[in-house]
C-alpha positions in Angstrom: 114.2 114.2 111.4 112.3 116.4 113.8 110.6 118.3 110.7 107.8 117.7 108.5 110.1 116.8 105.6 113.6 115.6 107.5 115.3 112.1 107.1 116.2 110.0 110.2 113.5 111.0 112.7 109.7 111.6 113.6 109.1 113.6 110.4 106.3 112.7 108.6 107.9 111.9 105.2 110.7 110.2 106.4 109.6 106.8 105.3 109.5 107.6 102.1 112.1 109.5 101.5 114.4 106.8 102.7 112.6 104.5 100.3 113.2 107.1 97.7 116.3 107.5 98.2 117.1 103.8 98.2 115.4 103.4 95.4 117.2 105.9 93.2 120.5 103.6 94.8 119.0 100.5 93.2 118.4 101.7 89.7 
């Protein structure tokens, strides 16, 4: 997202929580 912490935009994090949350998926 748009903010520093959001999913599914420019936020700065959102790479890894994506990868976090497929991560949790996975296991």
């Amino acid at each position: 997202g748009r903010g520093v912490m959001s999913i599914g935009g420019a936020g700065v994090f959102d790479g890894i929580f994506l990868v976090g949350i497929i991560s949790a998926l996975l296991t």
